[in-house]
N, C-alpha and C positions, 0 to 999 in steps of 0.2 A: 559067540557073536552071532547075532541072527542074521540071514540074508534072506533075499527073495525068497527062494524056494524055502527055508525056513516058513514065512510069513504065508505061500502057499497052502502049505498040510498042515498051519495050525487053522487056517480061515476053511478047512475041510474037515479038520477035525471038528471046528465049533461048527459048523453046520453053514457056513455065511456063506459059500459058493452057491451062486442061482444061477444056471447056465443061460446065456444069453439067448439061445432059444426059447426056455420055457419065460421069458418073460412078456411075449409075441406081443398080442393084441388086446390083452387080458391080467391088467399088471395085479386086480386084487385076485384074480386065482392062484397067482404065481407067489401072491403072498401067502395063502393058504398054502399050499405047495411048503413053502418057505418051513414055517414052524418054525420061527426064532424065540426065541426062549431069553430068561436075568437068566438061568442057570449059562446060558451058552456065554452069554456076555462077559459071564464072570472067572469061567475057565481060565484058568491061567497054570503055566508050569512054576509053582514058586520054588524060590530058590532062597538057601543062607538066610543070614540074621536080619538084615535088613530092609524094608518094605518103603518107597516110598514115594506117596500119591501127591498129584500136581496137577493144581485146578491154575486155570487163567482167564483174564480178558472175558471174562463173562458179560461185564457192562452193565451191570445192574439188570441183567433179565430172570427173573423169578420162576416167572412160568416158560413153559415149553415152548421152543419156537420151531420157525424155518429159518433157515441162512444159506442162502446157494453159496456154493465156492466159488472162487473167480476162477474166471477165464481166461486172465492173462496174468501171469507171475514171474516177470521177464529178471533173470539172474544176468547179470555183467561181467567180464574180464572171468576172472578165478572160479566165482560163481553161476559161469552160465549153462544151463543143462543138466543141474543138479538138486537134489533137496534142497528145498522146498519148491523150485524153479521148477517146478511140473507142472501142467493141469490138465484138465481135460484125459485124451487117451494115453497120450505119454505116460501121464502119471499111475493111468490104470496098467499099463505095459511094466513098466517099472516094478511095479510092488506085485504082480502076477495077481490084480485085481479081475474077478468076472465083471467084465457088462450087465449092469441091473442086477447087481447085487445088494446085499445092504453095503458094504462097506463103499462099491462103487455110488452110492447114495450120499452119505455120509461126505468123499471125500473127494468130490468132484462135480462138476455141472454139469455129464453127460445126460440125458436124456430126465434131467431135473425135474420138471414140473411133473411128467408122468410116475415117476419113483417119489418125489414128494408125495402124491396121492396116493402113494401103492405105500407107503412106511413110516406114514407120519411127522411128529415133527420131533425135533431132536432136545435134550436139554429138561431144566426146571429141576431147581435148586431141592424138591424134593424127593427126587428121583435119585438127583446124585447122594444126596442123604443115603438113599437106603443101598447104594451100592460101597460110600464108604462105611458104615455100618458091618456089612456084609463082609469087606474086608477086613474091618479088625475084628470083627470077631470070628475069623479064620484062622486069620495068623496073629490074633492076641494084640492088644493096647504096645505091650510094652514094645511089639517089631514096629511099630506102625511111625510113619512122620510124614503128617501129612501140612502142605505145603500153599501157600497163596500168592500167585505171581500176581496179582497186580490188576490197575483196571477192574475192580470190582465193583463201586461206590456208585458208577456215572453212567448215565446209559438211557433213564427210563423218568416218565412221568411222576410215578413213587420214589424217585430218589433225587429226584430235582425240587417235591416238596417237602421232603424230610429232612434235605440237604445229607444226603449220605444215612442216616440211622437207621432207613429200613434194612437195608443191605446190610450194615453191622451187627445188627440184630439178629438178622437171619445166619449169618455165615459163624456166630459164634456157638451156634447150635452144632453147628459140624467141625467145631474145637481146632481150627486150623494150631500147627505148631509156629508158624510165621507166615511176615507178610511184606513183600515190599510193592511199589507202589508207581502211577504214573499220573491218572485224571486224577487221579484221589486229592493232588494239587490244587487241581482247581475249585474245590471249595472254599478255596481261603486258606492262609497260615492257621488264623485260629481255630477257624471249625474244621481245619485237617488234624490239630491237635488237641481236637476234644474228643473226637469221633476213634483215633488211636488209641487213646487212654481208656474209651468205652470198649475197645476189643477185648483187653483183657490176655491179649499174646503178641508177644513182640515185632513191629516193626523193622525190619531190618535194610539197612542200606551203607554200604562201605564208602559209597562214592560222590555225598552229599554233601558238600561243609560250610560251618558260619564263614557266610561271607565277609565279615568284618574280621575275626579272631583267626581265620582260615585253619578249626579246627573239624571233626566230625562232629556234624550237627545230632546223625544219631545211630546206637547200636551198630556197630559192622555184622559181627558175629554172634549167633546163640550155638551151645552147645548142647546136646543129647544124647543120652545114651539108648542105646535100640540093640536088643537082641545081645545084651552083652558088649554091644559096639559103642564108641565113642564116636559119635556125627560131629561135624563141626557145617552148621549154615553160616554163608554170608550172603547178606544183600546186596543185589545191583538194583536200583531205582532206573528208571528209564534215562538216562544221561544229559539227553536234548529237552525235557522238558522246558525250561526257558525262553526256548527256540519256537519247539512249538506249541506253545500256549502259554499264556501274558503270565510274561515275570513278574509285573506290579503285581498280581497276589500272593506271591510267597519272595519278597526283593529279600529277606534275608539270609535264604540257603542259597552256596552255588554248589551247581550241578558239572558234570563231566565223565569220563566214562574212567579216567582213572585207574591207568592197566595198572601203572607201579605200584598202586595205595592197594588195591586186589591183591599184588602178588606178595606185598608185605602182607597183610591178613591171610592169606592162605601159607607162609612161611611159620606166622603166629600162631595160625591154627596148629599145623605139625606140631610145633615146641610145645601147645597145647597135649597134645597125646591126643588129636585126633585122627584115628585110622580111618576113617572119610571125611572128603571133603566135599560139599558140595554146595556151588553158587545158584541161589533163587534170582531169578536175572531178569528186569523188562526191558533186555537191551536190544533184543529181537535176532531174529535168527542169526543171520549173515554177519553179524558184532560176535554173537557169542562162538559162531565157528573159528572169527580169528582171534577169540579169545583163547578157545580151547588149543591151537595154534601156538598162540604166543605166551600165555602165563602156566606155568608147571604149579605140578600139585594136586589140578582139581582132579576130581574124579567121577565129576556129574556136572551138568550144567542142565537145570530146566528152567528152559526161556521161555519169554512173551512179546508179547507188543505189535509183532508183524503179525498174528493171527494164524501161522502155517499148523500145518496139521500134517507130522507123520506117522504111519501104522507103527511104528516104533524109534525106539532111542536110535540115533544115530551112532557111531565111532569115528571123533575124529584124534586123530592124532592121539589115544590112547584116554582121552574124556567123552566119556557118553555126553549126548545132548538130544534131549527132548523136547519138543513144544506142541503144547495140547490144545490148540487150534483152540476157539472163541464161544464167544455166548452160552458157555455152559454145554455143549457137545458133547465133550468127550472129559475123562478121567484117565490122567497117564498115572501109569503106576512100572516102578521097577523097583526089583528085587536086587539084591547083592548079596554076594557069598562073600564075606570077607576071611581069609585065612591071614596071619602072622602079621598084622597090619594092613594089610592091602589088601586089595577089592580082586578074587581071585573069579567069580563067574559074575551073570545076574542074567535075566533074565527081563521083558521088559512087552510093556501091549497099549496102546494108545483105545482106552475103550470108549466107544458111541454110543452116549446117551440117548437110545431110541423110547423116548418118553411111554410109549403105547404097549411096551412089553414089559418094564421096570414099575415096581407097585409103589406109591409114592410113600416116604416115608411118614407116618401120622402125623411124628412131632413137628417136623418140616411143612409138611402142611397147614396145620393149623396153625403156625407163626405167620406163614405166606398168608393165610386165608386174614389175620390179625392186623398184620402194617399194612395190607391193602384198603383193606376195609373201609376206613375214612374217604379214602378216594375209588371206587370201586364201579361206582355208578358213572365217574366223569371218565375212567380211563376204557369203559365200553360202549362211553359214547359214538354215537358212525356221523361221519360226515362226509363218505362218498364212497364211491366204488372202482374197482379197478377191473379195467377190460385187460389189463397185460401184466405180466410178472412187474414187479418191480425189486429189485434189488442193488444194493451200494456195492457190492466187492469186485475188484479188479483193480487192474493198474491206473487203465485209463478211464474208463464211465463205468454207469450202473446206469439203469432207469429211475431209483430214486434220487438219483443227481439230480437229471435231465429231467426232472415234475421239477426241483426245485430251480433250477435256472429257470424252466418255463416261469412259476412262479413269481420270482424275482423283476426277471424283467417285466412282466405284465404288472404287475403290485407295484412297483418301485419307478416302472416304465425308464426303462434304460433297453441300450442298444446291445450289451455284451453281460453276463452274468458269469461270477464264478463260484463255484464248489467248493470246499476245502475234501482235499482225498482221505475225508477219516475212513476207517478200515470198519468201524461199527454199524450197528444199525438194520435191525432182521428185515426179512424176506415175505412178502406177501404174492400169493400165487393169483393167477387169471380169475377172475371172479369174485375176490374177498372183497365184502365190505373195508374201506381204512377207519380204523378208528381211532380217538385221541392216545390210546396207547400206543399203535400205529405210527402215529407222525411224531410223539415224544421219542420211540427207539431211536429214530433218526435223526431227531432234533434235541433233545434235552441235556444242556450245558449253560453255562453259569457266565456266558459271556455271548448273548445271542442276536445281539444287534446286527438290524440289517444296513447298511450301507447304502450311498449312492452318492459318487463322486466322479471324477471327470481324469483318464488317465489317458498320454500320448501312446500311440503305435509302440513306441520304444519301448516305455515303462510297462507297457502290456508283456512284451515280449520279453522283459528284463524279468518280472514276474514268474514268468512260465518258465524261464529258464533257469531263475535259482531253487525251484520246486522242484524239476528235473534233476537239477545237478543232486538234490537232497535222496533222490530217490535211483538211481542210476549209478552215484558216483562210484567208480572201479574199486575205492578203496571203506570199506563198510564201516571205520571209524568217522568215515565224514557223511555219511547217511542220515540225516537228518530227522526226514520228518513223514507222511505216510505215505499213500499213493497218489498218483500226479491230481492235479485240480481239476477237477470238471470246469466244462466250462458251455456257456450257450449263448449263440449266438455268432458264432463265429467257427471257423475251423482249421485245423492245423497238422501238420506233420511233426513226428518224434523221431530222431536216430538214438535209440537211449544210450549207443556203444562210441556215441561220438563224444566230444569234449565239450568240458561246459562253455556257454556261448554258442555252441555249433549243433546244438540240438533239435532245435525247434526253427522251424520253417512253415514256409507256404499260408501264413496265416491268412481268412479269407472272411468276409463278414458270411453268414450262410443265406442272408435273407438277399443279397445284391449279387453276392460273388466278386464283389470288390476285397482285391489288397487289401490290407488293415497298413496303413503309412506313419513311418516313426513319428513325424513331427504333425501330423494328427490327432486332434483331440477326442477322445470316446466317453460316452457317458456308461460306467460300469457298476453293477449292481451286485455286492458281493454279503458273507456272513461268518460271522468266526475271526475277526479279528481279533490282534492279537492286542493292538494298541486301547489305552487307555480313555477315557470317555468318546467312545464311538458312538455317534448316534442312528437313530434310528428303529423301525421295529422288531421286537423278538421275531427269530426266522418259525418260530413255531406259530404265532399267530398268525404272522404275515399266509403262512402256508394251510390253516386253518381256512383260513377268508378265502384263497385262491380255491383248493381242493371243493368247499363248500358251494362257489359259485359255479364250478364246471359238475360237481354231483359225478360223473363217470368221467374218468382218465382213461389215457388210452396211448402209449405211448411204443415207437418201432427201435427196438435195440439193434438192430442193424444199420438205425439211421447214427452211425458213428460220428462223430466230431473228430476224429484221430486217423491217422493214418502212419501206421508204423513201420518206419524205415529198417529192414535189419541187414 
């Protein structure tokens, strides 16, 4: 079992401690200083027969990005105070992380924008290439199972015109052994299952069934053998998808999280003869702890969906659980020592794709250089510039919300705008030109219509309060859907530890300071619905138009809309 100090004298041994000293006034000397190294990245103590690597939630980004970590990752009841429930220095106290390190870089907002400039940007799918590379041919093909949580299709300019192909393209190049799945829904039932059939490796999801025959719509489990071992994967699909994002494109599968139908396929699996078992899950973290809790059997669980990112596998209750945080970061990888059927040691290292030390892999690149191509010239197009960070992640805002409510309301001219709290969507630092690749990260989805319709005080706050209860609720089976809704225009208190209904308070218009009143009508400008023929404009154009008329943004992340009750 690793602990802290564990993860201390390996992050000494790899070289990754930068004392928070030497990184003063002078963050590119202190990278010189630094000398990170692919050999240092790839250290690792392997262990036993089995090896196995776990990509997720990339979002369709190709090339290299930035992505701050959030700020606030507020845990409830059972979960409050713990993995993934960290951020900022707690988290760095926790894992006995240095200030302005890489990995304090990597896995936290502290002193962000200056360690972005001092380390680059993290990710691209040909980087990760040559690090899985790297690892099977260490420890040989036949130990190796490498794995695809999910969220990979959606995300980007090139995969909203390809409808998914660029991304399948690419990612069959790094020969995943499966894959299950969440956005990948929203292309449609049938260009979801064209694009499957073009992977060429199975799909997997236990938890999906014909909604008419209410049989399993597809594969639960694939088997492998690794190192002499018998694996057994099962897929978990993300549960809620229906919920959150329009079921009119796939009305034929239903979805659920489905603990009993798991625990019989992990039951099936043993009578199988397999001496591991291990669930691919985008069920997100806090589901798969009370999975690992409540269904016996597993003996790994690497999850997605919520984006967290730990320096290693967790232990809970006698199943490891992993989640390899987003947009292509990081590559979890654990080993297992299996003796007499069971999983007797392993080992385990969540590794950070720091694109600027990793040599990209050829073949990987020139596939990236290939599906781009068509579109290459439009996705470097600039249409304006940023005076301040912007970024999506946290509970409650980003700055790229807060451009696009400004937006919204201006474009659509309404009094209130709302955000959906997707968790995707990279990171542009003080100064960047945005470019159409730029607002596609954040924008690009297959149902983009902008809104403008007229809701009461009540329905407002009815609103905000079943996104809360989705996101807060004590109990992580009824967790719905991402992080709370931006919103502009208006402002508001959160108790997230209270009960649903009793959340959300003090709403306030921000432009008057007036009440927001139930039986008050508001005109509201929102994007991402879920409902069927929504009208209005794509939120990327809409945000094209706005961005291009202002040329330089400029926005204060301090100027909060939330005010959090704890």
């Amino acid at each position: 079992m690793h602990t802290r100090r564990d993860f201390l004298q390996y992050a000494l041994n790899a070289g990754f401690v930068l004392g928070a000293a030497g990184l003063g006034a002078n963050p590119t000397r202190a990278l010189a200083q630094q000398k990170l190294t692919q050999d240092d990245l790839l250290k690792f103590d392997s262990k036993g027969q089995v090896t196995l690597l776990h990509f997720t939630d990339c979002h369709a980004q190709l090339k290299p990005v930035y992505f701050r970590p959030p700020d606030t990752n507020i845990g409830v009841g059972a979960y409050a105070g713990v993995p993934p429930h960290l951020v900022a220095q707690e988290f760095l106290d926790y894992f006995n992380i240095e200030r302005g390190s890489p990995y304090a870089y990597a896995h936290t907002m502290v002193d962000y924008v200056d360690l972005a400039r001092t380390y680059g940007k993290l990710g691209g799918l040909d980087r990760t290439a040559t690090l899985v590379k790297a690892i099977r041919a260490d420890r040989g093909d036949d130990k190796v199972l490498f794995l695809d949580g999910g969220d990979t299709w959606q995300g980007s300019y090139t995969s909203l015109k390809t409808n998914g192909m660029d991304m399948v393209e690419c990612m069959k190049l790094l020969k995943p052994d499966a894959m299950t799945g969440h956005w990948e829904f929203t292309f449609g039932e049938d260009r979801f299952l064209e694009l499957i059939e073009a992977m060429g490796y199975p799909f997997l999801a236990s938890n999906i069934f014909d909604a008419e025959w209410d049989e399993p719509a597809f594969e639960p489990t694939a088997y492998f053998e690794r190192g002499g071992v018998k694996v057994a994967v099962i897929g978990q699909a993300m549960p809620y998808t229906p919920i959150a994002n329009p079921s009119w494109m796939f009305p034929k599968w239903s979805f659920g999280i489905r603990p009993e139908v798991l625990q019989e396929n992990v039951d099936a699996a043993r009578a199988e003869g397999a001496e591991v078992v291990v669930m691919l899950s985008h069920n997100g973290f806090d589901v798969d702890r009370k999975i690992a809790s409540t269904v016996s059997g597993l003996d790994v669980i690497v999850t997605g969906h919520t984006h967290d990112a730990t320096p290693f596998a967790l232990e809970v209750d006698g199943t490891l659980l992993m989640s390899s945080g987003s947009h292509g970061k990081y590559l979890g990888r654990i080993d297992l020592e299996v003796k007499d059927g069971k999983v007797a040691g392993y080992s385990s290292n969540l590794i950070p794709v720091f694109s600027d030390v990793i040599t990209p892999d050829p073949e990987m690149a020139a596939k990236i250089d290939e599906v781009r191509a068509p579109y290459e010239a439009e996705t470097q197009r600039v249409i304006g510039r940023t005076d301040s960070l912007l970024y999506r992640r946290g509970n409650f805002n980003g700055t790229w919300d807060d451009l696009i409510c400004q937006g919204i309301m201006e474009e659509r001219d309404t009094q209130i705008a709302l955000s959906p709290g997707f968790r995707w969507g990279t990171t542009l630092l003080p100064g960047s030109d945005i470019t159409i690749d730029d607002l596609y990260s954040e924008t690009s989805m297959n149902y983009p219509s902008v809104y403008r319709l007229e809701f009461t005080g009540a329905q407002i706050k009815d609103i905000m309060e079943d996104v809360c209860d989705n996101l807060f609720n004590k109990d992580p089976f009824l967790q719905q859907g991402g992080d709370m809704v931006r919103v502009g225009g208006f402002s508001y208190a959160c108790a997230p530890e209270a009960e649903m209904g009793d959340r959300i308070s003090e709403m306030r218009l921000t432009g008057s300071g007036e009440p927001i009143e139930a039986d008050k009508t508001y005109v509201v400008g929102g994007w991402a619905s879920v409902n069927e023929g929504v009208e209005g404009p794509a939120i990327y154009d809409l945000m094209e138009d706005y961005i291009t008329k202002k040329s330089v943004v400029s926005l204060d992340p301090e100027a909060a809309a939330v005010r959090v009750i704890r």
